[in-house]
C-alpha positions in Angstrom: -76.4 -17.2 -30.6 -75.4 -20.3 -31.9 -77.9 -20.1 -35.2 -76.7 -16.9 -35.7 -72.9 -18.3 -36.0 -74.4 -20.8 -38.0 -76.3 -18.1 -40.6 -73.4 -16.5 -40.4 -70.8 -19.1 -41.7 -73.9 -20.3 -44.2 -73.2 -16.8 -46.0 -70.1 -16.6 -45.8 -68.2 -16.9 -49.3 -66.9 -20.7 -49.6 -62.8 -20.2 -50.7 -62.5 -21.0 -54.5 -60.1 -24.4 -55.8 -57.5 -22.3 -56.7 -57.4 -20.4 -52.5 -57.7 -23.3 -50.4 -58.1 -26.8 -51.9 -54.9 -29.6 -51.8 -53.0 -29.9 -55.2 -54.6 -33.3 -55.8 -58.2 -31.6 -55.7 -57.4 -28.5 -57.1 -54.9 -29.8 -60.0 -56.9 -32.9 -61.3 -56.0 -32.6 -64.8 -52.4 -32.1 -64.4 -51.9 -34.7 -62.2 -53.8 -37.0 -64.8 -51.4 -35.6 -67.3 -48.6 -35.7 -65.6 -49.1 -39.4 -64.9 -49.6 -40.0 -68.2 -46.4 -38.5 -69.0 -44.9 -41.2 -66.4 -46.1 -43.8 -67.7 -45.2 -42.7 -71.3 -42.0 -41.7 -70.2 -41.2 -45.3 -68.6 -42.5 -47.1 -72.0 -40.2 -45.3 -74.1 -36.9 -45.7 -71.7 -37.8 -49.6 -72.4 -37.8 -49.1 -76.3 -35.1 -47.0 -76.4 -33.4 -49.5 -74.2 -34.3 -52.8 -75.2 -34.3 -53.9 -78.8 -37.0 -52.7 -80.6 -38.0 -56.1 -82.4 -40.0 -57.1 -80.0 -42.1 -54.0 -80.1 -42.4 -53.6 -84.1 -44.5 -56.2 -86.2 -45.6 -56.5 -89.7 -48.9 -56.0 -89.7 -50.6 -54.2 -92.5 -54.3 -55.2 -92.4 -53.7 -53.7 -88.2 -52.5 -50.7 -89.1 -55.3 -50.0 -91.4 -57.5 -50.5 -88.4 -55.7 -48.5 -86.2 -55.8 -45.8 -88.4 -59.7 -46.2 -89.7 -60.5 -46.6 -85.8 -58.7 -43.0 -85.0 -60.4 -41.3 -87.9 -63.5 -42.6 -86.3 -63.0 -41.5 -82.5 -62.0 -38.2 -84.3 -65.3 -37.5 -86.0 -67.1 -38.4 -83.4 -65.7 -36.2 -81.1 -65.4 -33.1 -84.1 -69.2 -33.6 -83.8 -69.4 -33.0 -80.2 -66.9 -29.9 -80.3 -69.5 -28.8 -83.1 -72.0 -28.6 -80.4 -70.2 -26.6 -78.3 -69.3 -24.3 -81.2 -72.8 -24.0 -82.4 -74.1 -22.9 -78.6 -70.9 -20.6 -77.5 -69.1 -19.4 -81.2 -65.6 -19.6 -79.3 -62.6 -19.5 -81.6 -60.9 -22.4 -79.6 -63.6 -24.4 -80.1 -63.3 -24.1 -83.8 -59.7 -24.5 -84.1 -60.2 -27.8 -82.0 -63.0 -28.8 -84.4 -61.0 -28.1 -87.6 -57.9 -29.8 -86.4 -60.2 -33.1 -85.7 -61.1 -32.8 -89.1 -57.9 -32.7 -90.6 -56.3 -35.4 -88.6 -59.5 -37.3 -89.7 -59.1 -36.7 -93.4 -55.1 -37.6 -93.0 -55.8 -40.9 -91.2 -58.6 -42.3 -93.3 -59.0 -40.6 -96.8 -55.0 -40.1 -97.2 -53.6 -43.5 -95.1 -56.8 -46.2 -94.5 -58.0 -46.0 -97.2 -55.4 -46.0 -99.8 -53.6 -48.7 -98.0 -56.6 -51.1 -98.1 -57.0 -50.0 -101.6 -52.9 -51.0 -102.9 -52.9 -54.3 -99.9 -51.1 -56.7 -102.0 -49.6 -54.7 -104.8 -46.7 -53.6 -105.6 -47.4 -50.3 -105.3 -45.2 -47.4 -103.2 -47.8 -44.9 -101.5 -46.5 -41.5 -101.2 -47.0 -40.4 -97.3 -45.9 -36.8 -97.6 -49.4 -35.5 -98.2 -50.3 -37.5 -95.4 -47.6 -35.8 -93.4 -48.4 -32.5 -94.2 -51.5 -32.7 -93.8 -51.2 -34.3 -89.9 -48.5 -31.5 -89.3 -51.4 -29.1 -90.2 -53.7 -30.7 -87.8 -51.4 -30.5 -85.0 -50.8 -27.3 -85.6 -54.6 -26.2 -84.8 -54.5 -28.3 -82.0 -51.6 -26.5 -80.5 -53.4 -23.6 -81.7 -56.5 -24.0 -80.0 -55.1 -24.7 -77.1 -53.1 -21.6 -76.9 -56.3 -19.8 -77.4 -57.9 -17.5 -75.0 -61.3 -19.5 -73.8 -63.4 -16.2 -74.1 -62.2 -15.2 -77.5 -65.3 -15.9 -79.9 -65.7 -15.8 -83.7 -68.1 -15.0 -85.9 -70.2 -18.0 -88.0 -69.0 -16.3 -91.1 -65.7 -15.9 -90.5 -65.9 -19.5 -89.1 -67.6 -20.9 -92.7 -64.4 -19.0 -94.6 -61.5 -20.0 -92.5 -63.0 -23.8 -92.5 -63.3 -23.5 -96.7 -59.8 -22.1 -97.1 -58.5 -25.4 -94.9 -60.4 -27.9 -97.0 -58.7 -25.9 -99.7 -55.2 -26.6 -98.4 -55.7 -29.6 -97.7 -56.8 -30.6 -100.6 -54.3 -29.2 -102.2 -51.6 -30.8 -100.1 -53.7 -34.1 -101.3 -53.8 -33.4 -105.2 -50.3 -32.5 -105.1 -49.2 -36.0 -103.3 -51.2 -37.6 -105.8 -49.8 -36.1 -108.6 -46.3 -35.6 -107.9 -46.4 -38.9 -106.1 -43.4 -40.6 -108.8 -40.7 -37.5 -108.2 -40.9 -37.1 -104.5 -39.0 -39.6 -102.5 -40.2 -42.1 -100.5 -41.0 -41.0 -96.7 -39.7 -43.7 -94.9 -37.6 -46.6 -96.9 -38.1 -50.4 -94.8 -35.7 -52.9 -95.5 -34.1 -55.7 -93.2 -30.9 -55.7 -91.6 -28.0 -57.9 -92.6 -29.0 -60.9 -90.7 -32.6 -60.5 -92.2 -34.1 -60.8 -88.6 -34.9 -57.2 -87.9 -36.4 -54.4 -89.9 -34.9 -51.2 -90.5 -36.7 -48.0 -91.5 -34.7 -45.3 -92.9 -37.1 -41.9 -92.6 -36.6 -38.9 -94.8 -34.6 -35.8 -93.0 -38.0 -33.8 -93.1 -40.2 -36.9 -91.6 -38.1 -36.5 -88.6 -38.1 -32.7 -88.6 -41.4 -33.0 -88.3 -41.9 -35.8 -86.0 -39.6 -33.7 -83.5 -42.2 -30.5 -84.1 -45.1 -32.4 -83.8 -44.1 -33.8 -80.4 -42.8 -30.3 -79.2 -46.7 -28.9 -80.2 -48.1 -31.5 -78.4 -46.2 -31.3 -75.7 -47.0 -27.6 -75.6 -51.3 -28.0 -76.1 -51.0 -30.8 -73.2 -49.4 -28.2 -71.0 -52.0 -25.5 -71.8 -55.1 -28.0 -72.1 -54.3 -29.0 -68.3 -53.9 -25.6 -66.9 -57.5 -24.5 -68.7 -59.4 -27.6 -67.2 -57.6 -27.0 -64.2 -59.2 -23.3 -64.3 -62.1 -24.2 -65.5 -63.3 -28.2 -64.6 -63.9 -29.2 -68.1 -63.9 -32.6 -68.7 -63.2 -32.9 -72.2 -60.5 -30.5 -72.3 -59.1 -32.6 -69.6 -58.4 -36.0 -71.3 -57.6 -34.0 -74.1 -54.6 -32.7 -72.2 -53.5 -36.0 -71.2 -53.8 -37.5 -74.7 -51.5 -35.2 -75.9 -49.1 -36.6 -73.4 -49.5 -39.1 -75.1 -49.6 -38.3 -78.3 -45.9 -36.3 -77.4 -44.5 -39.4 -76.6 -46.3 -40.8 -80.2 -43.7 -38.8 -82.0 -40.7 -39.8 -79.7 -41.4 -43.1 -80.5 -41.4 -42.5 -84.3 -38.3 -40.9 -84.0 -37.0 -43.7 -83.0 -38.9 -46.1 -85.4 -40.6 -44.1 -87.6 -43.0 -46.9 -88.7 -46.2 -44.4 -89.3 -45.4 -44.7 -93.3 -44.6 -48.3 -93.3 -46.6 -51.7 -92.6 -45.1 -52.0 -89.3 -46.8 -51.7 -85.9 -44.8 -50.1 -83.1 -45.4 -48.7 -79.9 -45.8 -45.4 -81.0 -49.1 -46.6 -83.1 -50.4 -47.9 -80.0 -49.5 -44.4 -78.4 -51.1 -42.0 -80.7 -54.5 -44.8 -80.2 -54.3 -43.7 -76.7 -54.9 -40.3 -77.5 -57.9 -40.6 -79.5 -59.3 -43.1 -76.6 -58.0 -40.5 -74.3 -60.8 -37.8 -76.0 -63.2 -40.7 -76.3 -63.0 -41.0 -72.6 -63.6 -37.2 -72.3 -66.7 -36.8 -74.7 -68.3 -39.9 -73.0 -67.4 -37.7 -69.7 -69.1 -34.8 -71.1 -72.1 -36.5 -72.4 -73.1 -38.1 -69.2 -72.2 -34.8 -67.3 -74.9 -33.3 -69.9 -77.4 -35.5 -68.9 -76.9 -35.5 -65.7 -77.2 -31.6 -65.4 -80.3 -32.3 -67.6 -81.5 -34.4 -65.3 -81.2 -31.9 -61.9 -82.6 -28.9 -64.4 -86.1 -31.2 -64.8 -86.3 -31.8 -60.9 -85.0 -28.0 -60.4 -87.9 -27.0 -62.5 -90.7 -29.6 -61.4 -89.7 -28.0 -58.0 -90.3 -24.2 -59.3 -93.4 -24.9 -61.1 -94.7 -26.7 -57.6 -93.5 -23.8 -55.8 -95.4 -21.6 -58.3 -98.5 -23.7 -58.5 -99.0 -23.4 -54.2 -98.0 -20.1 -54.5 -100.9 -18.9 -56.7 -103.1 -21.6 -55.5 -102.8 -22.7 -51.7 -101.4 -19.8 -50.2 -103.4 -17.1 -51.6 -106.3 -18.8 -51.1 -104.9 -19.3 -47.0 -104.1 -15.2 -47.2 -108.0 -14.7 -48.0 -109.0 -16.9 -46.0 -106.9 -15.5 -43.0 -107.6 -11.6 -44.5 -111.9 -12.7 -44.1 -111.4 -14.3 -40.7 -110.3 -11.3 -39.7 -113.0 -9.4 -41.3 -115.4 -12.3 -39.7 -114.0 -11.9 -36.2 -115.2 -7.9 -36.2 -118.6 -8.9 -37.5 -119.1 -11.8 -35.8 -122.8 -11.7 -37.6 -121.4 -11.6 -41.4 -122.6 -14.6 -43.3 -121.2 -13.5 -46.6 -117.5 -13.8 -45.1 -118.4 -17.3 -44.0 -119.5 -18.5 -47.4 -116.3 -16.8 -48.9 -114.3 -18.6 -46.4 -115.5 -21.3 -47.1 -115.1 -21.4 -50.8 -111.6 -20.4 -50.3 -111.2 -23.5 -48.0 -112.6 -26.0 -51.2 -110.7 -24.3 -53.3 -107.2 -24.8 -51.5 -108.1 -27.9 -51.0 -108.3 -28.5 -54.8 -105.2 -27.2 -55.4 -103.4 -29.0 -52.4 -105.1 -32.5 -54.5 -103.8 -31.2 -57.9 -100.3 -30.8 -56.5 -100.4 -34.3 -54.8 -101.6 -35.6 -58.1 -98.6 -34.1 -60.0 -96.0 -35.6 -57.7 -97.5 -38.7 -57.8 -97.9 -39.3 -61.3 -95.7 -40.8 -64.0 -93.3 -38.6 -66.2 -93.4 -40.9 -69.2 -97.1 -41.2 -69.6 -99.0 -39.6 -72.6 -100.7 -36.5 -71.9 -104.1 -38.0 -73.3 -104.2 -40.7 -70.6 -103.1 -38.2 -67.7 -106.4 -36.1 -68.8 -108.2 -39.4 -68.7 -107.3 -40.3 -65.5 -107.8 -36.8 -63.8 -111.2 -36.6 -65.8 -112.2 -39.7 -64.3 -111.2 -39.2 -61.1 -113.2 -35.3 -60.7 -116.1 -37.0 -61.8 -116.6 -39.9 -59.3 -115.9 -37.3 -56.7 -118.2 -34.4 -57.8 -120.6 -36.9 -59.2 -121.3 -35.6 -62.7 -121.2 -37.2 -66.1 -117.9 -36.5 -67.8 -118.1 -37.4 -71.6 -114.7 -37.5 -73.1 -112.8 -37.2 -76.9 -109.5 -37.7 -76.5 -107.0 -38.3 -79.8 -104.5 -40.8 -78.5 -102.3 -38.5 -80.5 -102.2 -35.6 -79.1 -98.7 -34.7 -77.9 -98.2 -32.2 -74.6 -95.0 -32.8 -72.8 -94.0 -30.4 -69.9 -95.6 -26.9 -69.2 -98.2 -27.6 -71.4 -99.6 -30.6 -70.2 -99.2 -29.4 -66.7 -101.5 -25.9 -68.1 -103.7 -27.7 -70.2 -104.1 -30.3 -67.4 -105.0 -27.4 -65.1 -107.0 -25.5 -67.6 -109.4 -28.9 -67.8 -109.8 -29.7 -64.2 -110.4 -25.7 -63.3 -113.0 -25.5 -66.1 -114.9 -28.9 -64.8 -114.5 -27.3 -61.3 -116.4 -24.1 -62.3 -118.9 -26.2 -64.2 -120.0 -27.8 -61.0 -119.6 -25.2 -58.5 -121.0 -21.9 -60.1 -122.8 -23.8 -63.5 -124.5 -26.8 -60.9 -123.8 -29.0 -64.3 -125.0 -32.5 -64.7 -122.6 -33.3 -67.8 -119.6 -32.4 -69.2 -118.4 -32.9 -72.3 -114.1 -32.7 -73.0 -112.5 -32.8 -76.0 -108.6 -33.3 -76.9 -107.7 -33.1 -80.8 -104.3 -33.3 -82.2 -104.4 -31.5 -85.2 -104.0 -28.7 -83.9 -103.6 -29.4 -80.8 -106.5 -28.0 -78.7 -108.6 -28.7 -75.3 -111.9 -27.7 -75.6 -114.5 -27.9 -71.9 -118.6 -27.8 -72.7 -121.2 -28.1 -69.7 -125.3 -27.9 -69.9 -124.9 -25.8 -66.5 -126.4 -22.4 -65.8 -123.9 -20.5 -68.0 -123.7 -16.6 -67.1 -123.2 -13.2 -68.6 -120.0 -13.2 -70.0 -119.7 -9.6 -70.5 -120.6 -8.9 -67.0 -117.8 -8.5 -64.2 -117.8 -10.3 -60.7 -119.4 -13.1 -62.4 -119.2 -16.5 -60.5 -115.7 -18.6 -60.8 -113.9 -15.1 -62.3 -110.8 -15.8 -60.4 -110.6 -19.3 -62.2 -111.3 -18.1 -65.4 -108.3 -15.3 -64.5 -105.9 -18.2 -63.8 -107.0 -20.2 -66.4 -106.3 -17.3 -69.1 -102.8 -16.8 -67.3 -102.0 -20.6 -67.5 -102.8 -20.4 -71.5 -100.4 -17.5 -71.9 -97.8 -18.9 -70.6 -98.0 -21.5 -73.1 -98.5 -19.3 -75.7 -102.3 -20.6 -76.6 -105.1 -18.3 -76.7 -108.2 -19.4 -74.1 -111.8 -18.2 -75.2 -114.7 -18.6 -73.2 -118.3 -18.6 -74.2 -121.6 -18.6 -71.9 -125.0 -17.5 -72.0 -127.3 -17.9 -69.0 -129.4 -21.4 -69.0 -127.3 -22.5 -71.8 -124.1 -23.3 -70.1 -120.4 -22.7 -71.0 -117.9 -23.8 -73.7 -114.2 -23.4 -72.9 -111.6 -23.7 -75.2 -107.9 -23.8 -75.5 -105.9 -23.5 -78.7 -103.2 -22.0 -80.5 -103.4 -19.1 -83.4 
């Protein structure tokens, strides 16, 4: 009774995060966001409270790494959304990837770059291209993450809508360039009376748009938490909470809007948070994608085992049970005893062959693992094994595991049924193929039942599953040649 309560609650249905789990399980990234938004929150009550000198410095060459360093993390995490694009075609992955390239482009091409360029001159930069071209960004941000996860796009539609945005932005960029001397400046820095502090004095619109900016980011943190939330995803998660803090970016600019200027304030710092925020969530990502990698290779060494003592050890154990049956009516028949008996060797050769598999290295090359097994089947069935084996020949996976089965099955034959004396094996590279000679017996090879057929079946099986083409030859007294190798 008890293992039946126990099968019982086994299949029954576990409740899903969202039924039964405690807010700080089930809620993970809003609780990292909303933290975040603490913290954030308690920084900028300081600045706004305490006088901001002692938060801004004049710092050019710094802000040229700041911004250089946040184009980088941006790119590098573009070309992981990229992945994820190029395997599930979603439209929020797109929009994500297109907004890291246009936050890229503003901070490096339109603000690193030009800044290291003019360091020392007396030369005004204009920042509204810059500007624009950010807004733009943050715009797709909020845009992707207001997007459905299962909406998907087409790769063509995805290679026009990414040319018409390098057009815009390009545009916005030409046109900063070339109306640079009739626009006014974005931000004007000068000191204050007492010529301790530094004022900035931003442009109506750079405000405007500092206030927008914060509200969209405010708005993709809140619906970048509830879709990790929904769906565990760990990039999407420090996403959300670098947008927190990206939010509070823009708050701080309102209230020293030193993002056009030489000075470095807290709201620099703020918007490096969230591109170390995504860092932190495409390093997450990465390792959870090896990892998985990692449990799909034991998942299927374990189904390839399960399949190799499937079609080795136990059918051999069902004939060997289906002739004992057979041998305890006719007490008297010899020929079940030989058959059981060759069942018996040849479950024992497969029980060896799975031993060996668990037992040897992953990382060796697939010519020494033939070696070794070669060397290993001759000593015990004491025959002279001649082997050719190009050091570089390549066979990683399934196909060394066939063509490693394919070898040993055909040396096996060439003992038991050919009573061979020598064997010679040969591995070449280019192209890659396995080729098994013996000076046995041989046999017809257009007659049926002839000796080792089941081998030869499983042999042919193992080659078509690696998409090679096995062809045997034999003629009797003249031994066999077997041969793998692709068309």
């Amino acid at each position: 009774m008890a293992a039946t309560e126990r099968a019982a609650v086994a299949r029954r249905p576990r409740p899903s995060p969202r039924e039964g789990s405690p807010p700080a399980v089930r809620r993970p990234a809003a609780v990292l966001a909303v933290r975040t938004a603490v913290v954030a929150a308690v920084l900028t009550v300081a600045v706004a409270v305490l006088p901001f000198v002692g938060f801004a410095y004049r710092a050019p060459a710094l802000h040229v790494m700041l911004e250089t360093t946040n184009a980088v993390v941006a790119l590098l995490v573009l070309y992981l959304v990229f992945g994820r694009f190029a395997q599930h075609g979603r439209l929020q992955e797109l929009l994500l990837m297109l907004a890291l390239g246009v936050v890229a482009v503003a901070n490096l091409v339109l603000t690193a770059v030009p800044e290291a360029l003019t360091r020392g001159r007396d030369e005004e930069l204009s920042h509204w291209a810059p500007l624009t071209v950010r807004l733009l960004g943050t715009v797709l941000l909020a845009g992707a993450a207001w997007t459905p996860v299962r909406r998907r796009v087409g790769r063509r539609t995805a290679t026009l809508v990414t040319v018409a945005l390098l057009v815009v932005v390009g545009t916005a960029a030409g046109t900063g360039a070339v109306f640079a001397d009739h626009l006014p400046p974005a931000v004007d820095p000068f000191l204050t009376a007492d010529g301790t502090r530094p004022s900035l004095v931003a442009h109506p619109l750079v405000l405007v748009t500092q206030g927008l900016g914060a509200l969209l980011y405010a708005l993709a943190a809140l619906a970048f938490a509830r879709q990790a939330d929904r769906t565990g995803d760990a990039l999407v998660r420090w996403v959300a909470a670098g947008c927190v803090l990206a939010s509070a970016s823009r708050v701080h600019y309102l209230l020293f809007p030193s993002l056009y200027s030489d000075y470095v304030y807290t709201g620099d710092l703020l918007r490096l948070g969230f591109y170390v925020f995504m860092l932190v969530g495409a390093a997450q990502e990465i390792t959870s994608f090896w990892q998985a990698r990692s449990r799909s290779a034991v998942l299927e060494d374990r189904r390839r085992l399960a399949r190799d003592l499937h079609d080795g050890v136990v059918q051999e154990l069902s004939y060997i049970s289906a002739q004992s049956r057979r041998l305890t009516a006719d007490p008297g028949n010899t020929v079940a005893v030989a058959r059981i008996a060759a069942a018996a060797g040849r479950a024992v050769e497969e029980s060896r062959r799975a031993l060996a598999a668990l037992t040897r290295a992953g990382d060796e090359p697939f010519p020494v693992v033939l070696q070794q097994a070669l060397d290993e089947l001759a000593g015990r069935h004491d025959v002279a094994v001649v082997a050719a084996l190009d050091p570089d020949a390549e066979a990683d996976g399934p196909m060394s595991e066939a063509l490693l089965r394919i070898a040993t099955e055909a040396l096996h034959n060439a003992v038991r049924h050919g009573r061979a004396s020598r064997v010679d094996v040969r591995l070449e590279a280019v192209p890659l193929s396995l080729t098994v000679q013996d000076d046995g017996t041989g046999f017809d090879a257009e007659a049926s039942g002839r000796p080792g057929s089941f081998g030869l079946t499983s042999m042919r099986e193992r080659a078509e599953g690696i998409g090679a083409v096995l062809s045997v030859g034999s003629t009797p007294g003249e031994g066999t040649t077997v041969r793998v190798g692709w068309v």
